[in-house]
C-alpha positions, 0 to 999 in steps of 0.5 A: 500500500502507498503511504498516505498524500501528506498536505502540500506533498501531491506532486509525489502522490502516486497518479498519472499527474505526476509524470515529469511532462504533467506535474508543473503544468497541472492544476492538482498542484495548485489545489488543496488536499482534501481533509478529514474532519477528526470528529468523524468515527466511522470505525467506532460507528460501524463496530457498533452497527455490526456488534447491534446486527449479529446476522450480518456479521455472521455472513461477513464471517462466513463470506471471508472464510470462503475466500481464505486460501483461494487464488486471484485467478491469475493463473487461469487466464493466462495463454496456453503457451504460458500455462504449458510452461508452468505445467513444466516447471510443476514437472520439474518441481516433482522431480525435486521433491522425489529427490528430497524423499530419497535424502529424508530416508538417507539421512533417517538411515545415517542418523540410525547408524550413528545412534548404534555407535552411541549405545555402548556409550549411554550403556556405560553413562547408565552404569555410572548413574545407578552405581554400578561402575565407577568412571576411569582416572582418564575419563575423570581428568578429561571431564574435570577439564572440559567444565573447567574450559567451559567456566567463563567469567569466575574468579580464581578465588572461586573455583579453589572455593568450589573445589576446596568444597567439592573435595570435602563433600568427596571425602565425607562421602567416601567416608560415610559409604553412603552416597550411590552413583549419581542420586536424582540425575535425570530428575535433575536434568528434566528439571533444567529443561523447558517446557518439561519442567512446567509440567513436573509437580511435587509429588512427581518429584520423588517419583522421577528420583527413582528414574535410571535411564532414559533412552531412545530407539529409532522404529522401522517405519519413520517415528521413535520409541523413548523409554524411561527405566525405573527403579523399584518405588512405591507408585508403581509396578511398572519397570519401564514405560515407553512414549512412541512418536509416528510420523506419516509415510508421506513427506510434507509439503516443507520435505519433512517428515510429518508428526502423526500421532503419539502412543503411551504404556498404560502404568498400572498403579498399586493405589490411586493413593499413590497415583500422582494424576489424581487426587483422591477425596473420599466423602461419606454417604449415609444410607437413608433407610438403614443408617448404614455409612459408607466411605465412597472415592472421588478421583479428580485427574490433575496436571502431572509429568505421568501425564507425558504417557497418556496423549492427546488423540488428534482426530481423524480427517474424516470425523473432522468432516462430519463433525463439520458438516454436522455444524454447518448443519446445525447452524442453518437450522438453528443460530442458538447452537453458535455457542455449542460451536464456539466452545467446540473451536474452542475445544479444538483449539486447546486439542491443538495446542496439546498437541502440539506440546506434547510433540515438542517435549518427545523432541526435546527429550529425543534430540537435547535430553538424551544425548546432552544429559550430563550438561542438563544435569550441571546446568551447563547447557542452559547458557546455550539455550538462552544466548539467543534471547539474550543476544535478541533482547540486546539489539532490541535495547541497542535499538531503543537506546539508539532512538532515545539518544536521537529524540535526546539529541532533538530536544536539545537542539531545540532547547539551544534554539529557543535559549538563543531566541532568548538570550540573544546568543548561544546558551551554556551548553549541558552535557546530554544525560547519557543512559547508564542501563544495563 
């Protein structure tokens, strides 16, 4: 859209009259822009009117959804000649997706060859977590190493402190024989990463504690199983439960695999006292007739990370289109059932967004939780996930503070313009407050 004919500004007005032969010999140059009044509220005004006539705002609301997604018709009215050459470039377009097909299923291949080799080493990590084997004098040396390369910003005082601190819990330790592998590592390591830490309570907390692996398993048909291995706790029977992604045959428009659906295991609680979905309020009931009490259960589902194992089920596209036909019908008959429909979009919406969720966490724990375990367990991968924020929110202040030091700049021209008009002569001149913010 062309900016706005500012007054005394049409010579630059996008017309015809503003041709290098027209402009100085027109009358449009001579005339006075049109003005609006700012009294009128034609906006406010026609809000009103429509907010005061639901019918004719419902069938602009369903003129306007007709016309999402359609084309301009552009391309029906070109020539033959020029269509048949598009057909050509849709032809060639297909070659390249076939080829994007084949490169998706050679890097799913290269990506499952490479997750064999790094078994053996989650095997050992594994082993080390629950006690079972104690790291080499090599593998300790490097590791101390590699976290003392990746501390910025500490003083030497410092990490003799934090070492001297280090050494004495090691010694009180070893001394007490109390303290096996690496007590509460994944609860840790979950508890670092976003999303997955909004959704872990209190009362998952001593649960996840008795986590000791979380590992991840490529299927035969594009998707992933990740298992969560437990150790023996009060909660539940299970030893492992498994959370498997599928994702569709075909590739989408983008030449990526698109996410499908999500199956969890069922997790056989010994009680509903220890299940942590729930809450559990038991009421008494007195028998009218007989007097006799009893002692009846109320369970009431409320947010927890076990919840991660019971999906959303997204609906299948042709109960999508039946419900929709339904609704359509409904609506023609009836307008009283728009409520029904708004909370059903509603509804959707919020199917949508679950989702949605629970994709990203199975990618999360897939492609930073597992392989990255150790540096969400030290919080060590946590500065790589927030540079990019911090470096966005930096040049958005730099910006800001660029603008406020122009609008500065102005004031005190003016400021100087209006003392000389003053004063006859040049004012003192006052040094500019400059921003000291951080």
């Amino acid at each position: 859209m062309s900016a706005p004919i500012k007054r005394g500004g049409i010579d630059q007005a996008p017309t015809p009259q503003n041709t290098p032969a027209s402009v100085s010999g027109s009358y449009l140059n001579k005339a006075l822009p049109p003005t609006i009044p700012s009294t009128i509220k034609e906006d406010e005004e026609l809000r009103q009117k429509l907010l005061s006539n639901p019918l004719l705002l419902s069938a602009i609301e369903g003129k306007l959804n007709t016309l999402i997604g359609q084309d301009s018709g552009y391309f029906d009215q070109l020539p033959k000649s020029v269509k048949n050459r598009v057909y050509g470039l849709k032809s060639l377009q297909q070659q390249q997706f076939k080829l994007e097909a084949e490169f998706q299923a050679d890097l799913l291949e290269l990506e499952k060859k490479y997750h064999e080799k790094h078994i053996p080493l989650f095997a050992q990590r594994r082993e080390i977590i629950v006690g079972k084997k104690e790291p080499s004098e090599s593998q300790i040396e490097e590791g101390k190493k590699l976290i003392e390369e990746n501390e910025e910003g500490e003083e030497d005082e410092k990490a003799e402190e934090d070492e001297a601190e280090e050494d004495e819990a090691e010694t009180a330790a070893e001394t007490e024989g109390t303290t096996k592998g690496i007590p509460s590592f994944w609860l840790t390591a979950l508890e670092n990463l976003n999303p997955i830490s909004d959704i872990i309570t209190d009362r998952d907390t001593e649960l996840l504690g008795s986590l000791e692996n979380v590992k991840m398993d490529y299927l035969d048909s594009p998707g992933f199983k990740l298992t969560f291995v437990f150790g023996d706790n009060d909660s539940f029977s299970d030893r492992e439960l498994t959370k498997t992604y599928y994702y569709q045959k075909e590739l989408g428009y983008s030449g990526d695999f698109i996410y499908d659906h999500a199956e969890g295991s069922e997790i056989h609680w010994k009680d509903n006292e220890h299940n942590v979905t729930i809450v559990v309020e038991k009421r008494k009931q007195r028998n009218k007739h007989t007097k006799q009490v009893r002692i009846i259960e109320k369970l009431t589902p409320i947010d927890s990370f076990f919840n991660f194992f019971d999906p959303p089920i997204p609906p299948k596209p042709e109960e999508d289109a039946e419900e929709g036909a339904e609704g359509k019908e409904e609506k023609d008959d009836d307008e009283e059932d728009k409520e029904d429909e708004e909370g059903d979009e509603d509804e959707e919406g919020e199917l949508e967004q679950r989702l949605q969720m629970d994709y990203e966490i199975g990618e999360l724990i897939k492609d930073k939780l597992i392989p990255r375990a150790v540096d969400w367990f030290t919080g060590e991968a946590l500065q790589f996930e927030f540079n990019a924020d911090a470096d966005e929110d930096e040049e958005e202040y730099e910006e800001e503070e660029e603008e406020e030091e122009d609008d500065d700049d102005d004031d005190d021209d003016d400021d100087d313009d209006g003392e000389k008009g003053e004063n006859g002569g040049e004012a003192g001149k006052t040094q500019p407050a400059e921003c000291k913010q951080q």
